[in-house]
N, C-alpha and C positions, 0 to 999 in steps of 0.2 A: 504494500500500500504506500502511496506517495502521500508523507506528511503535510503536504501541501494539499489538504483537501477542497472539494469541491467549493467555491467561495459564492456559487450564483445569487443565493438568496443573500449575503452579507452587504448591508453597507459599505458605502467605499468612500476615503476620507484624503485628503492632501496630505503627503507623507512629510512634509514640511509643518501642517497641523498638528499631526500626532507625535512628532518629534518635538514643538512647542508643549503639548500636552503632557507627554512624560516628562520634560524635562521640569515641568513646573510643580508636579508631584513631586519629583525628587527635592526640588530645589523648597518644598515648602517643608520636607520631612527631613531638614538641615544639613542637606547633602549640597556642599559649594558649587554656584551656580556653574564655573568650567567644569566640576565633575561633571555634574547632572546633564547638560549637555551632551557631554562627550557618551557617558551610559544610554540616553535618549536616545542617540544618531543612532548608536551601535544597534539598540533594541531593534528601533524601526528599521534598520539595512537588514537585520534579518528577516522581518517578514514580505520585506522585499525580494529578497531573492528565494524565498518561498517555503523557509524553515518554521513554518506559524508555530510549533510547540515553543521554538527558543528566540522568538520574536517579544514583540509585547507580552504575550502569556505568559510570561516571568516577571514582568513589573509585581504583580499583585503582592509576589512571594519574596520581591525583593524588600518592595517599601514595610510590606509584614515582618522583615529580618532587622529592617532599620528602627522599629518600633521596638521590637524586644531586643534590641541589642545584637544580636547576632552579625549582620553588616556593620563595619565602624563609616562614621563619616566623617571623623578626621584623623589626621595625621597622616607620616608620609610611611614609604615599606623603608622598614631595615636595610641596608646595604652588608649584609652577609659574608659574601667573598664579591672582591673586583680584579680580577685580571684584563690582560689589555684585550680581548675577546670575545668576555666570559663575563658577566655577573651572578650571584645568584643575590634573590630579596625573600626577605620577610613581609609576606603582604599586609600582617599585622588585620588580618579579614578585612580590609578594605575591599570597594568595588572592583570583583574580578576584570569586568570589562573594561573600565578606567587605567588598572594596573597591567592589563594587556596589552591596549593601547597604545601605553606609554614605553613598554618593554618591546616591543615592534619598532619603533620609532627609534630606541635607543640601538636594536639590534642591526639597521637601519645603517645609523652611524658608526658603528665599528665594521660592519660590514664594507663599508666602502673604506676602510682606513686599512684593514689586517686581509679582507676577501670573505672571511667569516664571521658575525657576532652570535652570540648566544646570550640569553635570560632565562633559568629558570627561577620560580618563585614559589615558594610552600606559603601557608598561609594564607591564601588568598579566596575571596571571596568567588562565589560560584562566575563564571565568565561568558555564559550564554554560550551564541555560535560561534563555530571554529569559521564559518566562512566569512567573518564581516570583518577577518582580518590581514585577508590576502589581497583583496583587487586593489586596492593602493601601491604598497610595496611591488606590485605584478608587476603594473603600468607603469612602473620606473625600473623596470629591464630585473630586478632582482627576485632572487627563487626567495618563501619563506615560507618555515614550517611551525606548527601550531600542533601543539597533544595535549591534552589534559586529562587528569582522572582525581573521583573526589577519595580521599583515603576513608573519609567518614561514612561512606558507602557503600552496603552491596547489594546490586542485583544480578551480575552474572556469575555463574558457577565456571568451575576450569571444565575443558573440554574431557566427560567420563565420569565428571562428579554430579551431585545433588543442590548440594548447599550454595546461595549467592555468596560470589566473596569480591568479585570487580565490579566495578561500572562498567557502562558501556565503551569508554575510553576514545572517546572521538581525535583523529588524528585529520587534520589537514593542510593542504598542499598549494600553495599559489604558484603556476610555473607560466613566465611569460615567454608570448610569441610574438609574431608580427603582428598579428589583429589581437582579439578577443584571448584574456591571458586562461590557462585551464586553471580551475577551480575545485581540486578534489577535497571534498568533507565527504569523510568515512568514519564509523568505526568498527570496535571489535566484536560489538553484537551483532544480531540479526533487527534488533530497532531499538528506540530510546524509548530512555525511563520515562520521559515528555508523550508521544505517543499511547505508549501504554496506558497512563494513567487516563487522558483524555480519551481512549478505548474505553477503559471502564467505566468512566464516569457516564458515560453514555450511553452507555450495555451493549457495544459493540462486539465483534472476534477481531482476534487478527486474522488475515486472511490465510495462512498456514499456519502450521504449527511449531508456531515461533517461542514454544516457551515449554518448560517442564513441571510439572509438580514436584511437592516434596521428596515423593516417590519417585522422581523419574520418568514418570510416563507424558510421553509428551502431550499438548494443548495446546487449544488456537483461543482460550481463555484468558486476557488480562490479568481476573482475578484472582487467579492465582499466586500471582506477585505480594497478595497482602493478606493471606490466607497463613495461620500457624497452624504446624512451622511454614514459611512460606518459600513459594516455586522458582524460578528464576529464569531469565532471559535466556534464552540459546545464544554462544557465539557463532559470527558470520561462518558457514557452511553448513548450520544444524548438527543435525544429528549424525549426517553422514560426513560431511568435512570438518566440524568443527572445530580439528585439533589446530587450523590455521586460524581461524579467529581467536583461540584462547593464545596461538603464539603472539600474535598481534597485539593483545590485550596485557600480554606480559613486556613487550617492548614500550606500550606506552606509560605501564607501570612502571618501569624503571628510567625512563626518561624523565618524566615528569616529579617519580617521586624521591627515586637515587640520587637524582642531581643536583633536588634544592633540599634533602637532607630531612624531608618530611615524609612520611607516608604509614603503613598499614601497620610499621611497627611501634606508632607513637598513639597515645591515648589520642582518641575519637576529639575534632574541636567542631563540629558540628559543620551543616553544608556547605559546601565552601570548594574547594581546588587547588589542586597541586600542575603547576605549569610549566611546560618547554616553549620555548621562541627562538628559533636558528633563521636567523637572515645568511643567504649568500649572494654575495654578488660576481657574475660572472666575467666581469670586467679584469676582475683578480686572477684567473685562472687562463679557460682557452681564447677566453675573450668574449664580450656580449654578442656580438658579430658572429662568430662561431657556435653559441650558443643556441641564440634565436633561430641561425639555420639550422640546425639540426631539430628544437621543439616545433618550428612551424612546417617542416617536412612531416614530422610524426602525426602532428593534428592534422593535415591535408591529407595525409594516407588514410589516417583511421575513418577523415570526412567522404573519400573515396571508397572505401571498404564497399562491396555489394551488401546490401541489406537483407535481412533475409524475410521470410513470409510475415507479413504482419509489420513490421519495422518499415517506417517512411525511408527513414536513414541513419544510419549512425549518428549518436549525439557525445560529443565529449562534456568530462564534470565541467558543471559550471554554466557550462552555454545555455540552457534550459530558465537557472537562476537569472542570471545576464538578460536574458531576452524578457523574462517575467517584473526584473526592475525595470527596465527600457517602459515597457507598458503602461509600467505604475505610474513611474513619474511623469507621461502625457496623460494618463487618462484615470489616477486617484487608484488608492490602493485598498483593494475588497482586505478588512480582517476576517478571522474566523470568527462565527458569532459569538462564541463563549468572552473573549475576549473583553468587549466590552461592557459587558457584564460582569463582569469581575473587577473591572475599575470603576464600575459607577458607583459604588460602595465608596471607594476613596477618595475620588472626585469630587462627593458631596463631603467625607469629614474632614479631608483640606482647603474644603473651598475654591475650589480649581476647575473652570467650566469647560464641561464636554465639548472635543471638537466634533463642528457643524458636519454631519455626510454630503459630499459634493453630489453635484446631479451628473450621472455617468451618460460618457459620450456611447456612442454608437462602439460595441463592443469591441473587439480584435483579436485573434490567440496571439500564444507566444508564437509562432511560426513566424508571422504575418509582421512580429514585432523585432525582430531579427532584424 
């Protein structure tokens, strides 16, 4: 199932709106107006490119964490280790997406100084999608990579067991080309804890049998995830390949949580994230020029590929998201409907007015929006 579900019946709203709107929740729940901003863009670029679980549908649970403490809204992260390459930070649970941002940016700048930077950060607060942090960095000729996994978490089991002990560990990829840069978000399950829940709550299936019970026996059931003792996520192959997803899911473990010196073996600090940020730039190495030819030959092959029965054509990551932002921003962006329901609770006790749904033009797919 594409989490990006059907949006026909939803409201569609100026992504410039809703990005005012989150941002003034945050900024009324005493989170500094550049933070709040900067969280706000990131939220709504997710649901731009078509992530609606780790879009807006995370505000609720963010400003909910800033109320009980759980999110900090001030202070800066720890500076841990600094090599000329290499940071690692103490997020201090500040905003994941804020401190992501900012470690992109940073990795950015040594990147172009050494060919390689690196940030990882423990302590950090949850960081939404892994995709709202590539197409920037793309579009400036530089590769960067993005993993996170929460240590205070689990719902996937290792590939052959029963028990949740990882997250789904999402890993992604910005690789630019001469056009449109690839944009791979993956991870180590077969779907997210986001997904799922928004399954249940709605008394949906997953469309296969993406999930196990206590016992082992597989399910196309959500609720199983919350059932004692409770079921867990299949990694990416299921039942038959799995032991690739669980290796996957063990590389983003140890990236994210080896590196910045926080993870599964430290007392539980509740939601939150353990992060990797590797910028490279190829200018350091065979050169961007050698680089770009060889990634824009790979995307123009795979765009050639014969299609097979059913497939229009081959789609690379990313492109699908790309063309679904492109849309948005001429013609107002459909949320999923739960969404704004769940902030008009907090809209009213910050005092913060809903934005107005725009009158939508004459429709378009993503094809047509390419």
């Amino acid at each position: 199932m594409n989490p990006a579900t059907d949006a026909t019946k939803a409201a569609h709203f100026h992504p410039s709106d809703l990005t005012d709107f989150a941002a003034a929740l945050l900024t009324r729940s005493d989170l500094a107006s550049n933070r709040a901003e900067t969280v706000a863009m990131l939220l709504v670029e997710g649901d731009l490119l078509g992530h609606t679980t780790h879009g807006l549908a995370l505000l609720p649970g963010y400003l909910q964490q800033i109320a009980s403490g759980g999110m900090a809204v001030v202070g800066e992260p720890e500076v841990v280790s600094d090599r000329p390459a290499a940071l690692v930070w103490d997020g201090k649970r500040l905003p994941g997406l804020w401190l992501t941002y900012d470690a992109v940016t940073v990795a950015v700048q040594r990147a172009r100084t050494f060919g390689l930077g690196a940030v990882a950060i423990r302590n950090s607060h949850h960081i939404g999608c892994l995709a709202v942090f590539l197409e920037r960095p793309a579009r400036e000729g530089l590769m960067v990579i993005v993993a996170s996994s929460d240590p205070s978490e689990r719902a996937v089991a290792p590939f052959g067991g029963t028990a949740p002990l990882m997250t789904p560990n999402p890993l992604a990829v910005g690789i630019p080309t001469d056009t449109d840069p690839i944009l791979i978000d993956i991870s180590a399950s077969i779907t997210t804890m986001g997904l799922a829940g928004r399954l249940r709550r709605s008394g949906e299936r997953f469309p296969a049998p993406w999930a196990i019970d206590a016992a082992g026996a597989p399910t196309d059931d959500p609720a199983v995830l919350t059932q004692d003792p409770p079921g867990t996520i299949l990694p990416v192959g299921g039942l038959d390949h799995g032991h690739r997803g669980f290796a996957l899911g063990l590389l983003v473990e140890v990236l994210t949580q080896a590196t910045s010196g926080f993870g599964r073996a430290d007392p539980s600090a509740g939601w939150g994230a353990s992060v990797w940020v590797q910028v490279i730039d190829p200018a350091m190495l065979a050169g961007r020029e050698a680089f770009t030819r060889q990634t824009s030959w790979l995307a123009a092959a795979c765009r050639a590929n014969p299609p097979r029965p059913g497939v229009s054509a081959v789609r690379l990551p990313g492109e699908q998201g790309l063309a679904r932002k492109r849309a948005a921003l001429d013609d107002g962006l459909a949320l999923h409907p739960e969404i704004m329901d769940k902030l008009r609770p907090w809209a009213e006790r910050l005092q913060v007015p809903l934005p107005a749904p725009m009158r939508v033009k004459a429709k378009r797919t993503a094809e047509e929006a390419r």
